[in-house]
C-alpha positions as CSV (number, residue, x, y, z in Angstrom):
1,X,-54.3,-12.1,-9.6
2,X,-53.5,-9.4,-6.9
3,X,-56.2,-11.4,-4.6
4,X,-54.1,-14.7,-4.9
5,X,-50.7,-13.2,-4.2
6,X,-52.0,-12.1,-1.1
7,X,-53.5,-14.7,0.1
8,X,-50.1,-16.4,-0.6
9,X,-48.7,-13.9,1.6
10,X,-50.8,-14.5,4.8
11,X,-49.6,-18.3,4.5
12,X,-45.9,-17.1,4.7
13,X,-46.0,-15.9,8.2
14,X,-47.8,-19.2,9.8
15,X,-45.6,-21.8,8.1
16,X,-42.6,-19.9,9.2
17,X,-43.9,-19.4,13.0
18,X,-44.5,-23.1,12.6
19,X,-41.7,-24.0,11.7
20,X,-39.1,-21.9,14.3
21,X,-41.6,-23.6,17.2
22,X,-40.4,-26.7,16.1
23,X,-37.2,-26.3,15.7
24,X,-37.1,-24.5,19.3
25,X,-39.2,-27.7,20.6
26,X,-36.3,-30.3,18.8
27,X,-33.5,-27.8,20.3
28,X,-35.0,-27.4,23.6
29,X,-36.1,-31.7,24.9
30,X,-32.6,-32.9,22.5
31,X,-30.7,-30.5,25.3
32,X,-32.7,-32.2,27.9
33,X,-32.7,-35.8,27.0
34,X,-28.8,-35.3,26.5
35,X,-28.8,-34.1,30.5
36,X,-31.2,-36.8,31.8
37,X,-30.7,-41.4,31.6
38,X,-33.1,-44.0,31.5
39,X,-36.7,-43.9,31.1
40,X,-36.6,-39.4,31.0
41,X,-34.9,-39.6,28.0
42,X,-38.2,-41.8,26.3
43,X,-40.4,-39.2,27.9
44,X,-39.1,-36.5,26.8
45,X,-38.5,-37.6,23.6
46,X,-42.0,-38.2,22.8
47,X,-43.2,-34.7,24.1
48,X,-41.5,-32.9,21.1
49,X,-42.8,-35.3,18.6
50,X,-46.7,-35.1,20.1
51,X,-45.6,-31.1,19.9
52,X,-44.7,-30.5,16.5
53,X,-47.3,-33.2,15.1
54,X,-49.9,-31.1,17.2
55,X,-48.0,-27.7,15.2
56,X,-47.7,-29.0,12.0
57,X,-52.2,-30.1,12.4
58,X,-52.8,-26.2,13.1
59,X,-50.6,-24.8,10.8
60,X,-52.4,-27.1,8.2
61,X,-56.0,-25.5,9.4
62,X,-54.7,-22.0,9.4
63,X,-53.7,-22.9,5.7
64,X,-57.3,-24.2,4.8
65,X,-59.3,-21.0,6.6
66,X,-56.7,-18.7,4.4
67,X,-57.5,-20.7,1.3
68,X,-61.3,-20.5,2.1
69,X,-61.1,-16.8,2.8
70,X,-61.5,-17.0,6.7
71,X,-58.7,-14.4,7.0
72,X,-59.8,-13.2,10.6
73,X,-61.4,-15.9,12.2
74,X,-61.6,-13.9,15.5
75,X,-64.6,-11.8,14.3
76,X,-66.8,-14.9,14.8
77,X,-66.7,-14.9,18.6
């Protein structure tokens, strides 16, 4: 019981880091495309969206290597 509450605990911290990068990603290109016209504002709309999918597809692995018990994944190298 102990062993799944803290397992629950490690996912806490990436899900949250996740999800302030993205919000600082939105923040960040919606203050540019507001500042830039034509084709930019395309451009730099897509960047955020390519950046949080590319977040959200690592916070999912981190998730899975918790579940499986691969806690410190640096210790393979």
């Amino acid at each position: 019981m102990i062993y799944v509450k803290s397992k629950k605990k490690k996912m806490i911290a990436p899900i949250v880091v996740s999800v302030i990068i993205i919000l600082y990603c939105i923040v960040y290109f919606g203050f540019l495309i507001s500042m830039f016209d034509g084709i930019w504002k395309y451009i730099l709309g897509i960047i955020p969206f390519l950046l949080s999918a590319v977040m959200v597809n690592v916070c999912i692995e981190r998730i899975r290597e918790i579940r499986k018990g691969e806690e410190d994944d640096i210790s393979k190298y």
